[in-house]
N, C-alpha and C positions, 0 to 999 in steps of 0.2 A: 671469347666472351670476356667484357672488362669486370673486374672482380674488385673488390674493396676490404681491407683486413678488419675487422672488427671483432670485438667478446661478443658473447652470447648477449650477456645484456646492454653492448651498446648497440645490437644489433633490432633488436625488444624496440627499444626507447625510437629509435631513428625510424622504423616501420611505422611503429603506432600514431607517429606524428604525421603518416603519409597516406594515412585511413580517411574516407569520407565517406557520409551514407547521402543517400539521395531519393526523394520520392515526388513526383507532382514538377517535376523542375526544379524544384530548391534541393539547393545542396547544402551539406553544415559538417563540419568536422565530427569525426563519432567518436573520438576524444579530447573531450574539455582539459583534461590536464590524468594529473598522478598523483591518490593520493597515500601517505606511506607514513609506517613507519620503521626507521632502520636499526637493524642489529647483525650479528654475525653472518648470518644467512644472507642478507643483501646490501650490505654497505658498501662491498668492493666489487659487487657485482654491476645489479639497477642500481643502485646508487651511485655508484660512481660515474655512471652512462649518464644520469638526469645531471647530474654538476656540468659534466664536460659540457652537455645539450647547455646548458646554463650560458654557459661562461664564452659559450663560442656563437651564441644567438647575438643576431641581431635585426633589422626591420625587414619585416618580412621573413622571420625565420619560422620554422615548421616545428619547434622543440617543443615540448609540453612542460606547461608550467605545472611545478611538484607543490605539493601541500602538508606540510607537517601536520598530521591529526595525532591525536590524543589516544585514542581508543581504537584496536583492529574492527572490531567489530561494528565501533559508529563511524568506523569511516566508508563501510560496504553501503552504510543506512545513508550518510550522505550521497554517495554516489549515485545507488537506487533513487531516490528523490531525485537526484538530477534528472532521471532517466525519463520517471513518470513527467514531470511538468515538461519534458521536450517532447512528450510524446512517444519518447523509445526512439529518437532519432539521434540521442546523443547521449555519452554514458562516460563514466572516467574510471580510469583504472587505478588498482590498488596492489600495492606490493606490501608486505611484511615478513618478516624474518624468520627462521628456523622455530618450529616446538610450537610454544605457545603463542608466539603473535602470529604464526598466521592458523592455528586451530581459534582463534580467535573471533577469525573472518566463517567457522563452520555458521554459525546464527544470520550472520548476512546472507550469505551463500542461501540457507534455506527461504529465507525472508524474496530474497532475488528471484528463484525460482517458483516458489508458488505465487508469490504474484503475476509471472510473466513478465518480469523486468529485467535488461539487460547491463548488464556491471562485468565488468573482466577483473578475473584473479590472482596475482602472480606471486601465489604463496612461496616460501624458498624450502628447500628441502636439504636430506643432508648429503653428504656426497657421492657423487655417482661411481665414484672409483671404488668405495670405500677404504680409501688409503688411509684414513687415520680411524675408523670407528674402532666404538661405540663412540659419537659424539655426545657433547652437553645438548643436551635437547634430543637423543634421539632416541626412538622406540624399538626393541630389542625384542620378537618376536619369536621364539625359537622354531616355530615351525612355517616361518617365511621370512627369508632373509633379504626379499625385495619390499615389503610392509609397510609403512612410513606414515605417520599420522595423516599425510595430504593424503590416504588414500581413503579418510572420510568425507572428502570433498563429491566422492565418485558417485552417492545416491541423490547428493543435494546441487549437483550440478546439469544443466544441458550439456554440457560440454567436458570433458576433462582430460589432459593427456601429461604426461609428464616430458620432460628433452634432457633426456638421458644421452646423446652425442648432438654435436651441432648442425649436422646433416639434417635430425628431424625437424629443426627450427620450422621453415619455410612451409613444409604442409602443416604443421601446426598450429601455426599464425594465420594459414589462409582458412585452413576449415573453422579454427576461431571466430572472424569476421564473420564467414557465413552464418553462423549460429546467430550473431549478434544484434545483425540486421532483416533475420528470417522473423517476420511477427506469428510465426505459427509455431516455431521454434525457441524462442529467448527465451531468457534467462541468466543465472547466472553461468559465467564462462570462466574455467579454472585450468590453469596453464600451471605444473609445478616445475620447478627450477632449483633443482640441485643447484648448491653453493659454490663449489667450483666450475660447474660446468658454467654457470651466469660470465665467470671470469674469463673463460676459455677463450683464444683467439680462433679466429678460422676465416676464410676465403669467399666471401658472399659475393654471388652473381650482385652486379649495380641494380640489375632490372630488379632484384627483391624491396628496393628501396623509393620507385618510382611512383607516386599518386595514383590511387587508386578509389573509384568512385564505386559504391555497392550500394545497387539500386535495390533498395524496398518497396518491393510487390504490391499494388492491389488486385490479388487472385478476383476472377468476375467469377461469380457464381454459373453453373451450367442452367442455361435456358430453361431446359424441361425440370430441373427443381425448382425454382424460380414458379414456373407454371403449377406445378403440383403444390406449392406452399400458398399462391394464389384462391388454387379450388379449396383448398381446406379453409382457407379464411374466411371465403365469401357464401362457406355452408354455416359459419358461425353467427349467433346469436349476441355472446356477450364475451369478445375477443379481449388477449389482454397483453403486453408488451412489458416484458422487462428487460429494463436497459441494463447493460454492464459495461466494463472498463472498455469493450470492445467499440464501445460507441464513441468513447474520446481519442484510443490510440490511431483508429481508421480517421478523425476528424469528422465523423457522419454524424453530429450534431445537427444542424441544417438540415440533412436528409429526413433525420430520425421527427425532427419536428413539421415538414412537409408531408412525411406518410403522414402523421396522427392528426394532422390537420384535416388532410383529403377524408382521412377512412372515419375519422372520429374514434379512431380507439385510444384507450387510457391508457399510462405509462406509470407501471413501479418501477423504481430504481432500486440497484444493487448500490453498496459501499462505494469500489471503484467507478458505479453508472452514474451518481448521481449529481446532476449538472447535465444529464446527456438531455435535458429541457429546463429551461429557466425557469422563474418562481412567475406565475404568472400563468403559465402556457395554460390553455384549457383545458389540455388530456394530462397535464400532469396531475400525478395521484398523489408525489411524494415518495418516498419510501416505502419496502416492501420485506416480508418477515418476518424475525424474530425482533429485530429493532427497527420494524415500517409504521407505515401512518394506520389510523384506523381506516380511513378511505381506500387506501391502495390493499389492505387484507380485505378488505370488503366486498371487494370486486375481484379478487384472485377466486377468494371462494369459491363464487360463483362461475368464473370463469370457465366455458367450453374449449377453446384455445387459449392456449399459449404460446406467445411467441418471442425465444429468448433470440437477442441480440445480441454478443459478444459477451455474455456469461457463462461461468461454468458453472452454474447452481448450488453453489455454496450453501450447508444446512441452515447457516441467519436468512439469506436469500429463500427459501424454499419450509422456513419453519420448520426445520428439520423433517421436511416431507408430509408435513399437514397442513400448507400453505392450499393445496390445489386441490380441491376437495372434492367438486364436481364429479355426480357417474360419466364415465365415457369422454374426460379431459383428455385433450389431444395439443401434444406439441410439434412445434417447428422450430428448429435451432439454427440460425444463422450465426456462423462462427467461422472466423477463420483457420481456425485448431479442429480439426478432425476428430481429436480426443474429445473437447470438448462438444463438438456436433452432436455427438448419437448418445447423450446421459437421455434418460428419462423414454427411452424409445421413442421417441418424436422423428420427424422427417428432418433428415439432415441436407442442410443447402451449406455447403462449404464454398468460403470466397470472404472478401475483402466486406466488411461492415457496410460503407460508403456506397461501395458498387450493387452490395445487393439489395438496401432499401431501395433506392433509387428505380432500380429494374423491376421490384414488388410495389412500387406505389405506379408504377407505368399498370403493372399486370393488374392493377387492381380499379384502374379508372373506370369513376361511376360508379362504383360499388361506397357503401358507408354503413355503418353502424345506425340503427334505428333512434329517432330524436330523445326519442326519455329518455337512452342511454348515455346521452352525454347530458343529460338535464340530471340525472342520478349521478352522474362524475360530477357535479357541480354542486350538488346539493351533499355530498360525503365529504368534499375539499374542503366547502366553506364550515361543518362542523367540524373537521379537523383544524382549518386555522383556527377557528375559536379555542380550540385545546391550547394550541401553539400560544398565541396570544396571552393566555392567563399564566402560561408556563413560563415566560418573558416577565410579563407584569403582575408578578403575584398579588391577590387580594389584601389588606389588610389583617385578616384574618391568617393569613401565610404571616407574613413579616411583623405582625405582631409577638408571635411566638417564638421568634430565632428568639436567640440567646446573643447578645449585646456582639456588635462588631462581626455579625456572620451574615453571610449572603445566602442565596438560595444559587444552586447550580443553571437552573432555568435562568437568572437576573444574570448572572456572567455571560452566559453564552448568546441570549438577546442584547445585551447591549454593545457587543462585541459585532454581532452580527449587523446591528443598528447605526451602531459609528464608525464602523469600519468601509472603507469604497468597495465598490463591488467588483472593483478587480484585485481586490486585497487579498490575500490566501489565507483559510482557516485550514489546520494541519493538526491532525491528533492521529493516536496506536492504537492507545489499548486503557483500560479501564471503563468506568461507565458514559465518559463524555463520546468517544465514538457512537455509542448507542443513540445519545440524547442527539447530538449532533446530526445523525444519519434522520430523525425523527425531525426535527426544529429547522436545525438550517434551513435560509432561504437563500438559494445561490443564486446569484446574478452576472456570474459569468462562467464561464465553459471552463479555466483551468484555475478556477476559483474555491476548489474544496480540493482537498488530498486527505485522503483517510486510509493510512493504513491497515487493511481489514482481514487481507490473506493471512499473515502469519500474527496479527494483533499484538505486534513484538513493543514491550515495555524497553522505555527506553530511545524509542525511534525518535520520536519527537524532538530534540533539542541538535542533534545531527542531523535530521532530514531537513528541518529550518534553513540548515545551512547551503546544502543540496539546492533549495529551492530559490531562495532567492539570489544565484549562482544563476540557477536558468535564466531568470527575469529580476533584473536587479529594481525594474520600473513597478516592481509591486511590493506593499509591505506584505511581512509575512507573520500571521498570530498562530504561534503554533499553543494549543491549548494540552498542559501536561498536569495532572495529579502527582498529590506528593511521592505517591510510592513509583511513578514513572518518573519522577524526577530524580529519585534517588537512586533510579539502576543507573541513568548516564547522562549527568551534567559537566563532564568533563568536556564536552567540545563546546561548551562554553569559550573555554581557552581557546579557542580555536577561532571563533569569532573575534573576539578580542584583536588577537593576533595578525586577521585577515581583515582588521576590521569592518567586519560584515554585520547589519544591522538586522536582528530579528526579532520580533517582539513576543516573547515567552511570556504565555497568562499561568501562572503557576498557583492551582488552585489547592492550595493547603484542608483536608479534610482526616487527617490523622490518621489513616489508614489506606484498605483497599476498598474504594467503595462498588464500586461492582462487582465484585467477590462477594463481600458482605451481606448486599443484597441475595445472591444469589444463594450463601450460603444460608441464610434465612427462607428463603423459599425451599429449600433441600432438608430443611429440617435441621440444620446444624449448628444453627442461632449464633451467627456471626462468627464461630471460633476459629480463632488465630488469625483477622483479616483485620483487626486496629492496631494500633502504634501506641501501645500502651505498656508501662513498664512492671514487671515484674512483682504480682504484692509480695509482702514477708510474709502473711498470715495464711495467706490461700494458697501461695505458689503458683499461681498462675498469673497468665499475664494478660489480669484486670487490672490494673492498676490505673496511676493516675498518667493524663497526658506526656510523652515525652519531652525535657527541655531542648529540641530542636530547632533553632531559628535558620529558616531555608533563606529567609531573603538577606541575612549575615551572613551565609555557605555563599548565594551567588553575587551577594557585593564583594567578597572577598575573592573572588573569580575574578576581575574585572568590569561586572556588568551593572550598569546605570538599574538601581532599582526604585520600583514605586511602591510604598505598601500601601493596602487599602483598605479601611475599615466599614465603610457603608456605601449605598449605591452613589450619591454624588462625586464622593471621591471616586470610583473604577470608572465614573463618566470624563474625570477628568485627566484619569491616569491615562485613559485611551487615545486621547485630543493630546497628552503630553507625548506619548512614545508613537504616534504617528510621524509628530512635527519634529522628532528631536533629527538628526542630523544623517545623511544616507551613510558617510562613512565614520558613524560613533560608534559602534560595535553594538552587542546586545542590550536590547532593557527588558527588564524581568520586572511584573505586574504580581506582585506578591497577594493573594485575598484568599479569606478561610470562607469555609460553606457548610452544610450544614449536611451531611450526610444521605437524612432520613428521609428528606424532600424530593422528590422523585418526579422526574420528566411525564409526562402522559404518557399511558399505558398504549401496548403496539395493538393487544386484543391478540396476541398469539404466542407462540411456544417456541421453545428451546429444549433438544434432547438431550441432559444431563441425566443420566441415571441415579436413583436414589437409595442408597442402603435398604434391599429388602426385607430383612429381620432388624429390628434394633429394640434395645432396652428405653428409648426414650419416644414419647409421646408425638414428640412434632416431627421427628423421623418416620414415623409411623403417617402421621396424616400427610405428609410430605409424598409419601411414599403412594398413597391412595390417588394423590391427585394425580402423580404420576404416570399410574394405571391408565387411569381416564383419558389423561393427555394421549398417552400409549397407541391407544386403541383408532385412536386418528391417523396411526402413521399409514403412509403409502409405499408401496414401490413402483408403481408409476411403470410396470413392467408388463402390463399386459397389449398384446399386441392390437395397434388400432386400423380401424377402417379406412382407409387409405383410396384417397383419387382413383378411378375405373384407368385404365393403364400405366400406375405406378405402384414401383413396390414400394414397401415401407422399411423402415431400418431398426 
């Protein structure tokens, strides 16, 4: 067998370049590149593998091009973003250093995983021999002396193994990949790598290093569930479909909009669902939940079936289980996760998104929804866009009352939405614009919204930008961030800069947390500690007056082309400005304040935050009542259903 001498990490770096996933016939390498940062841990490991790969590349060579990120952490959030906008067919790996750069990457790691997005980890760890410990950076457990900070990677990963000799490389690398490109499986995948062992020489078979294509599944649903999720449809009355992420990573957009044509039933969408029907469609409801349309809760309520589509019913998704209210609600879970099949005791059809509409709009031919029913989906849409509408174009009587040079939250994201092409990418985390977003948006293309919703991680936004338009450089990208998400991680700014990668940052200045704020208000706890206010002398607390923060001075001194904006003509223009400016000028950041207290249209549902149930203050108290009420609506969705005359149920 002819053998090749290489370290551990040149051996890393030469494999990963020879990885490819494959579904449908197309094929596409399953890593874009490497992105890192180096220190003790992997400079003369990976690092020194990606140089050589460098420096010994040329046309037509298989190396992976390296990317210096800023942050461990936002470089996982890049990666992830790559992964979603390709669909989970292509992902890029991340190396960081011993201790803290790669405990760093724990926040990504969990962000990866609960999403179902796949990102490879190649934390470094300390040495396997331990011929020099205790090192700088290492964790000194006295009742386990094999310990090691990467071994918190273990509950936030699918995957996790360490290469403690170089022997184990090889199956560690191949059940890696497996994971990678398993869609029932992904997530984040974490490989740790002792520091000396990265440098290690050793005797690799050639064949480890030979092109390899790993085909991505579309599992077919079995016949007789297919059949049994048919009869339970065609007993329903007033069926209801929530899309989820499952619906764009299968690509069964097309399908998803073919059922709902044929059967006439309405479609809420989940955070990562929504786009699995364009603005327009006639079964689209919009949004559904805790931040859904009033139309799409409208018809949940009421809803005898449900039928989820590549969701795992997230508590925004399901109102924290007072979405579904109907006596004797009955579900069917198509999903291609097993885990996620059998939530809610519904009938589980496991298999591929794509393959199983497709085979339930067959099982279903001739069968439809009764005409009022889709004249009531029509008559709930058109009152909800009038909400949407007014929340875009506020009255006079709204922008009368800003306070000089402040927008409304609604005016920024309509005209964003408005001037922006419809293959343009609207990209937000965490704060209150996801909510509005998830409500407002009208999407008008399939890989056209990114919302980070699984882990709502502050911070994503200005690294995922970057991820994204990496996937598809032929789309602008407006990633929508508040101040307080702009302040956990605008360092990969630099990083754009650097790559000169152009993404266009709306950086909505509003002094605080404003979804917080509100909610703390709703809890009874009247805003405390969620603005950006300093310190009084007199009260000692921190009411004071606005802090002297200038964001859009923070990100011009980054590098990045800024716009400020003071009223709606100027954000119309700043919009038409950072479209046209240049693909390879780096970031421009759209600087505009808003107004806190102005609030997107109402969903008409709940959220279960628990409320302090004794307290000495009053709105705690009625806080706490409404609570109750809310309370009282919850479900467990656990009692066993009637189920098709020869199928059992799950």
């Amino acid at each position: 067998m002819s053998t090749v001498r290489l370290t551990v990490g040149q051996a890393v770096v030469r494999f990963l370049g020879q990885q490819w996933s494959e579904r449908d016939g197309e094929r596409q390498r399953l890593f874009a590149g490497v992105l890192g940062i180096f220190g003790h841990g992997n400079v003369a490991g990976v690092g020194q593998a990606l140089l050589q790969a460098e420096l010994a590349a040329d046309e037509g060579s298989t190396h992976l091009p390296y990317v210096l990120a800023r942050n461990e952490q936002a470089m996982v959030h890049t990666a992830v973003a790559y992964a979603k906008q390709r669909d989970r067919l292509q992902t890029w790996a991340c190396t960081a250093s011993v201790g803290p750069g790669s405990t760093n990457m724990l926040t990504g790691a969990a962000l990866a995983t609960i999403n179902r997005l796949p990102v490879l980890l190649l934390p470094s760890s300390v040495f396997a021999t331990r011929a020099a410990g205790p090192l700088l950076q290492e964790l000194e457990q006295p009742h386990g002396g094999d310990l090691t900070v990467n071994d918190a990677f273990r509950p936030l990963s699918r995957f996790y193994d360490e290469v403690r000799r170089p022997e184990q490389l090889p199956s560690i690398l191949l059940a890696a990949m497996r994971v990678l490109t398993d869609p029932a499986e992904t997530g984040a995948v974490t490989i740790s790598l002792p520091q000396d062992v990265q440098a290690e020489a050793f005797d690799w078979p050639e064949e480890l290093f030979a092109e390899r294509v790993w085909h991505v599944a579309r599992p077919p649903a079995e016949p007789a569930r297919i059949a049994a999720a048919a009869e339970i449809i065609r007993s329903a009355r007033r069926p209801l479909v929530v899309a989820g992420g499952g619906v764009h990573y299968s690509g069964a957009e097309d399908a998803l909009a073919a059922f709902c044509t044929a059967t006439g039933i309405p479609v809420g969408e989940t955070q990562a669902g929504k786009g699995s029907l364009l603005h327009g469609h006639p079964q689209l409801m919009g949004a559904i939940g805790s931040t859904g349309t009033t139309a799409a809760n409208a018809l949940a309520a009421e809803a005898d079936v449900v039928i989820g589509v590549g969701t795992r019913y997230q508590d925004f998704t399901t109102a924290s289980r007072t979405a579904f209210a109907a006596d004797g609600v009955r579900f069917v879970n198509l999903n291609i996760t097993p885990f996620d099949a059998v939530k809610h005791s519904g009938l589980t059809v496991v298999g591929d998104a794509r393959e199983a509409l497709t085979a339930l709009t067959e099982a279903l031919d001739g069968w439809s929804v009764d005409e009022d029913h889709r004249e009531e989906q029509a008559r709930l849409w058109a009152d909800w866009d009038a909400l949407v509408e007014a929340a875009h174009h506020p009255s006079p009587e709204v922008t009368d009352a800003l306070a000089e040079g402040l927008l409304t939250q609604g005016t920024v994201l309509g005209l964003v939405n408005e001037l922006s092409d419809p293959r343009d990418v609207v990209l937000c985390a965490a704060g209150s614009m996801p909510g509005d977003l998830h409500k407002t948006w009208r999407v008008r293309d399939r890989r056209a919204y990114h919302v980070e919703y699984g882990y709502s991680c502050m911070g994503y936004e200005v690294p995922a930008s970057i991820g994204i338009r990496w996937a598809d450089p032929t789309r602008e990208v407006f990633a929508m961030v508040g101040d307080g998400g702009y302040l956990m991680m605008p360092t990969e700014l630099v990083t754009a800069v650097q790559e000169r990668t152009k993404v266009i940052i709306v950086l909505v200045q509003n002094h605080g947390f404003h979804s917080i704020g509100s909610l703390s208000e709703s809890l009874g706890s009247q805003r405390y500690g969620t603005a950006y206010r300093a310190r009084d002398a007199a009260s000692g607390r921190l009411d004071g007056g606005v802090l002297p923060v200038d964001l859009a001075a923070n990100a011009r001194s980054l590098g990045c082309h800024v716009i400020e904006v003071h009223d709606r003509p100027g954000l119309e223009a700043a919009i038409r400005e950072a479209r046209e400016a240049p693909a390879d000028g780096g970031p421009v950041v759209i600087h505009v304040e808003t107004d806190p207290l102005v609030h997107a249209p109402d969903s008409a549902s709940w959220w279960d935050v628990p409320v302090s149930e004794v307290s000495e203050l009053e709105s705690t108290r009625e806080a706490h009542e409404e609570y109750t009420r809310h309370k009282a609506g919850q479900r467990g969705h656990l009692t066993p259903t009637e189920t098709p005359k020869g199928h059992t149920h799950d």
